[in-house]
Backbone bond lengths (Angstrom), bond angles and torsions (degrees), N, CA, C in turn:
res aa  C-N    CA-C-N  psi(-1)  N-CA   C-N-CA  omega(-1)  CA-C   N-CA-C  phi
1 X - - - 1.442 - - 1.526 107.88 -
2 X 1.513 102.16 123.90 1.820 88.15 174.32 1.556 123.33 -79.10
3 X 1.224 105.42 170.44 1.654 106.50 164.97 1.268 122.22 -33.23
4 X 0.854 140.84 -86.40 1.391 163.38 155.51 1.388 113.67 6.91
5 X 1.417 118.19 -50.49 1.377 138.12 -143.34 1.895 94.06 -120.10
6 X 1.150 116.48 -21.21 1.234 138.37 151.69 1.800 119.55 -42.15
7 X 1.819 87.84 -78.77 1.729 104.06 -179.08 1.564 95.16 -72.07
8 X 1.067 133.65 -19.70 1.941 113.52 -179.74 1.439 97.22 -86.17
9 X 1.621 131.06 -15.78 1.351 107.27 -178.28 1.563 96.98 -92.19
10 X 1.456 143.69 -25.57 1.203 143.07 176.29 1.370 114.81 -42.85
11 X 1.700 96.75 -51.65 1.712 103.90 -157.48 1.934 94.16 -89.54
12 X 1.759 120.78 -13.67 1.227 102.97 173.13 1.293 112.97 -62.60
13 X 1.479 115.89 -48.70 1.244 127.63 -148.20 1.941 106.65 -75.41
14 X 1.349 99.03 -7.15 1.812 107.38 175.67 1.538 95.16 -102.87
15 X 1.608 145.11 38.91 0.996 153.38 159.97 1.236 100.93 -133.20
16 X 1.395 133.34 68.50 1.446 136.74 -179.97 1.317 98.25 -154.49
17 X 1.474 101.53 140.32 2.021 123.34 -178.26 1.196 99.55 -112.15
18 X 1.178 111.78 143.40 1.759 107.44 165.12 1.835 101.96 -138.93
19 X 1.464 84.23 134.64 1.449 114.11 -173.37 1.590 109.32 -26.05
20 X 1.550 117.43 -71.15 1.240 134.62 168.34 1.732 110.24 -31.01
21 X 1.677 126.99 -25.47 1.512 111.45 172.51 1.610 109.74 -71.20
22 X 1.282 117.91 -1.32 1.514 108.89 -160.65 1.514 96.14 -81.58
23 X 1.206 126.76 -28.78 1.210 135.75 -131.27 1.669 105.85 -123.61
24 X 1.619 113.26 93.90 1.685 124.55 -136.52 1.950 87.48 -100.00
25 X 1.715 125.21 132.36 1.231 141.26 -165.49 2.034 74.52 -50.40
26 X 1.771 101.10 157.94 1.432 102.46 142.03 1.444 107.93 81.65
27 X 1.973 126.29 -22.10 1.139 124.95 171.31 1.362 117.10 -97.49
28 X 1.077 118.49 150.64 2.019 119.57 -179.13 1.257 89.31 -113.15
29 X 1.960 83.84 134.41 1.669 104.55 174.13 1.452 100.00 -136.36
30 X 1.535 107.08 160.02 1.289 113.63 -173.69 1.513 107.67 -56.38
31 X 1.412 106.13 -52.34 1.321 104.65 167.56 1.278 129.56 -155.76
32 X 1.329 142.99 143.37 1.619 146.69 -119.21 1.824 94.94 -113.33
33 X 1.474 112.74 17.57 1.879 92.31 -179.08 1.684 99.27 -149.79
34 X 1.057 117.10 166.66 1.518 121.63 169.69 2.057 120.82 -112.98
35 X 1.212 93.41 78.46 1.312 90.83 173.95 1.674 142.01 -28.82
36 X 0.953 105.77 126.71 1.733 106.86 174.14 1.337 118.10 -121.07
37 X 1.476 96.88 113.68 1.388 111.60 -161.35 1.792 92.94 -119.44
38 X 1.753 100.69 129.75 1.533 122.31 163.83 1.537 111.95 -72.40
39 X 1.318 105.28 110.68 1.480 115.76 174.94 1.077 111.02 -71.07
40 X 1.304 140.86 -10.97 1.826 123.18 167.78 1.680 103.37 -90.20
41 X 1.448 139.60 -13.77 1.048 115.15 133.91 1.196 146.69 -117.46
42 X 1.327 104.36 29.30 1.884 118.59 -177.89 1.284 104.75 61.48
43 X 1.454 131.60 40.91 1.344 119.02 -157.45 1.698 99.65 -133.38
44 X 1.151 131.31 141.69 1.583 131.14 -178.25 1.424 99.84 -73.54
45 X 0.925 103.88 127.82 1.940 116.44 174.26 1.536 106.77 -103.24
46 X 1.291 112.72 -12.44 2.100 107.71 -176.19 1.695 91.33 149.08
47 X 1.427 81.87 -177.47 1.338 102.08 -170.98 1.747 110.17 -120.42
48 X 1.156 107.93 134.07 1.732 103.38 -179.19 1.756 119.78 -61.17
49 X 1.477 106.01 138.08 0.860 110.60 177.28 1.510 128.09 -92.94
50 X 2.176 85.37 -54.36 1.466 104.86 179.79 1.074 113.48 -141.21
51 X 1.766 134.09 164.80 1.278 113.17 170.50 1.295 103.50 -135.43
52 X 1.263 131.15 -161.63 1.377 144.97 -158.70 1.553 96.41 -167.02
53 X 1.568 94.04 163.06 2.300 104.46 157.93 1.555 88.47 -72.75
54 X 1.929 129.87 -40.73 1.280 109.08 -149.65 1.449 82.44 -91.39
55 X 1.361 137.45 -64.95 1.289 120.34 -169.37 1.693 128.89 -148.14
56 X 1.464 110.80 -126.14 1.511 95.41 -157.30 1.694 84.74 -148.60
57 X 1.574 107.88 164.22 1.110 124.75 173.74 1.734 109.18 -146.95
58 X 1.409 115.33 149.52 0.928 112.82 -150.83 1.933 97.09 -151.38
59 X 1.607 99.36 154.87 1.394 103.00 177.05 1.468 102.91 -110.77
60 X 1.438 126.16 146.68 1.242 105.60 -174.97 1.599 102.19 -154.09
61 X 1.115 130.24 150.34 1.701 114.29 167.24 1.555 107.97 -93.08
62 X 0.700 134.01 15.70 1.607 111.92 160.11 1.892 103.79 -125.19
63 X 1.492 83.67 -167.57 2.104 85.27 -162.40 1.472 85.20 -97.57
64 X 1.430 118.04 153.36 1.439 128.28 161.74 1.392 121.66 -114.48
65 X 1.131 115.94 129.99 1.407 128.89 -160.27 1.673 120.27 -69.66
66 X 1.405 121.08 76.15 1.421 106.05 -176.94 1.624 136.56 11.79
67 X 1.166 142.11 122.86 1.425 126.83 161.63 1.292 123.63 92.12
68 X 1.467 103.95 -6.54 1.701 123.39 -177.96 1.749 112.24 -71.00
69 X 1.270 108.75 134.20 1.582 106.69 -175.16 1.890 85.94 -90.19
70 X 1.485 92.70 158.64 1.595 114.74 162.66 1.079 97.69 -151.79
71 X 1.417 93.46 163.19 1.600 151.07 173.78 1.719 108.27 -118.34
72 X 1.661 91.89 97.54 1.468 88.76 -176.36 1.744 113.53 -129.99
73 X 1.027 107.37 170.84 1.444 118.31 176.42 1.662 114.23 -140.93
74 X 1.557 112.28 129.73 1.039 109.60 -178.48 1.533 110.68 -104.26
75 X 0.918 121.49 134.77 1.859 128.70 -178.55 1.798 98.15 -72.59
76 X 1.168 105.21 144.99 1.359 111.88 174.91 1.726 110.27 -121.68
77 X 1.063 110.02 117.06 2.118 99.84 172.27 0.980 106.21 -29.51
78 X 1.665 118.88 -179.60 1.385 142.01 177.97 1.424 103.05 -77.36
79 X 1.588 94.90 -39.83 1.788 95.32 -170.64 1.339 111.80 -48.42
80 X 1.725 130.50 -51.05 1.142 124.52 -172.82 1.235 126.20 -62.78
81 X 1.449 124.31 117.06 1.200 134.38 -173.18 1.709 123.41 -66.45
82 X 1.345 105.39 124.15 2.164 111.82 179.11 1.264 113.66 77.02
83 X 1.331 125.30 -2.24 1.558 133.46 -173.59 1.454 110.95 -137.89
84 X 1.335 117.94 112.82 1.527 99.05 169.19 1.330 102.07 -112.17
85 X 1.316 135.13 -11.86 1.545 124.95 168.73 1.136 117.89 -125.07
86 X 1.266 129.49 162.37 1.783 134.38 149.59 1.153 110.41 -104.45
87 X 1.218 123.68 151.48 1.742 134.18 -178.94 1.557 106.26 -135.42
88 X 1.194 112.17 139.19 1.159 107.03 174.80 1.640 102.76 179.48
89 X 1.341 116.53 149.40 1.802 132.33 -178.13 1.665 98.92 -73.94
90 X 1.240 123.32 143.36 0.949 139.99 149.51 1.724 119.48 -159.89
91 X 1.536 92.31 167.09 1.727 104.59 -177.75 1.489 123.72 -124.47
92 X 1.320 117.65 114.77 1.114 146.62 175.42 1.915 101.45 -18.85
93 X 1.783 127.31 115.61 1.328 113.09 -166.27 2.131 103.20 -123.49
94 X 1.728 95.68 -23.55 1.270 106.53 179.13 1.466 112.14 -163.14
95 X 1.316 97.59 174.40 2.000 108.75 173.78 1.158 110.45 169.34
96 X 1.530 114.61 131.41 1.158 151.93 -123.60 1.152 106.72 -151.64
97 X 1.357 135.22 125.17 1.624 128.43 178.02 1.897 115.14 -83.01
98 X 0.712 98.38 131.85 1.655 106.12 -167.44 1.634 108.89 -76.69
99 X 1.096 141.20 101.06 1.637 125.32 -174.96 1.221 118.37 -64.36
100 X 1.272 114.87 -17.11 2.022 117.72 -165.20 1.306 100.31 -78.15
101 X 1.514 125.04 -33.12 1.557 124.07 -164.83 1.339 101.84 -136.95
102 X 1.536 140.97 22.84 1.286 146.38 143.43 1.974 102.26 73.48
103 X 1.866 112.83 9.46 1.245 109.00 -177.34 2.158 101.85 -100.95
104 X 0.876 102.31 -122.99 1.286 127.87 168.97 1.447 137.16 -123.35
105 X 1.115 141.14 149.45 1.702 145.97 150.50 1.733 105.31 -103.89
106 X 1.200 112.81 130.09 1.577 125.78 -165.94 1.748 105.22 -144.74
107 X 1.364 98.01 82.08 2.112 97.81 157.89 1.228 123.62 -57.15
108 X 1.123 128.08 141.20 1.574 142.53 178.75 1.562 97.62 -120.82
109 X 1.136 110.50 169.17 1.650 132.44 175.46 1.580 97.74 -116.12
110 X 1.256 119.48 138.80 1.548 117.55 171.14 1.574 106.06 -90.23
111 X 1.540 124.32 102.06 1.400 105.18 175.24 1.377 130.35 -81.19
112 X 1.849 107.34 -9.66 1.701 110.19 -168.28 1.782 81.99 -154.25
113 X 1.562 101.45 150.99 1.379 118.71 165.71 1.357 96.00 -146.26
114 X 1.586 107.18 123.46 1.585 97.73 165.16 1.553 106.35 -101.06
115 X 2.052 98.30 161.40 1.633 83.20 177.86 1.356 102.00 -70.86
116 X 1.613 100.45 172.89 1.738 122.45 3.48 1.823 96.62 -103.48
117 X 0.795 107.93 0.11 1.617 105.09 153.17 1.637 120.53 -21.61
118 X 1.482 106.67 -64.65 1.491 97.50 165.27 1.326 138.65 -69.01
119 X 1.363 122.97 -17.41 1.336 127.79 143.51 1.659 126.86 -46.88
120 X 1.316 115.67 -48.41 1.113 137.85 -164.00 2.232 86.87 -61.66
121 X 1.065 93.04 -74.39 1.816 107.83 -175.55 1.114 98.90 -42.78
122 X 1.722 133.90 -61.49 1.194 134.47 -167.87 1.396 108.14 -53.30
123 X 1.694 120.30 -55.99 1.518 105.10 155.05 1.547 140.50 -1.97
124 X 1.866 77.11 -89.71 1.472 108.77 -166.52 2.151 93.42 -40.23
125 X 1.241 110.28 -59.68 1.382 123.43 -164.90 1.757 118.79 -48.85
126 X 1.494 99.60 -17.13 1.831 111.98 -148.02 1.892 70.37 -100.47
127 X 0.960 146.85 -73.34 1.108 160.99 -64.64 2.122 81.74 -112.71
């Protein structure tokens, strides 16, 4: 790996949110996860873990098939204010069986964000 390609994965990987900061010890929320639901079958695929500008990670109980494009939507709590979802294309890159909860962990690549979706992530990520 060269230099270069090194410090852009360093400084990507310190531009990452994870779901679990939203969610402060001691406060009650309707509910503690952000769903990711596949829009070609309206169906929950997992719950967000982490995100990126490039992409997303996810907990899920079943295995996901390398290389797979989606159409996804992420559910947002009540708490978050003017937005209750993000939408955006992505493709299936890995998956990994998770030991703590006997399901999976599954990365995606984000290939399209429309606004203000990409604002919204760029947020979530800076924060």
């Amino acid at each position: 790996m060269s230099r270069g390609k090194a410090e852009t994965k360093e400084r990507r990987s310190s531009y990452r949110w994870e779901a679990s900061h939203f969610f402060q010890p001691g406060k009650e929320y309707k509910r503690r996860y952000f769903d990711v639901i596949d829009r070609k079958t309206a169906e929950s695929i997992g719950h967000l873990v982490d995100m990126s500008i490039d992409g997303i990670r996810i907990s899920t109980p079943m295995e996901i098939a390398k290389g797979r494009p989606y159409s996804l939507t992420i559910e947002l709590p009540d708490e978050v204010q003017d937005c209750k979802t993000i939408q955006l294309a992505a493709r299936s890159l890995w998956c990994s069986p998770d030991p703590e909860n006997g399901g999976f962990h599954a990365g995606f690549e984000i290939l399209s964000i429309a606004p203000p979706y990409g604002e919204i992530v760029g947020a979530l990520v800076q924060i």
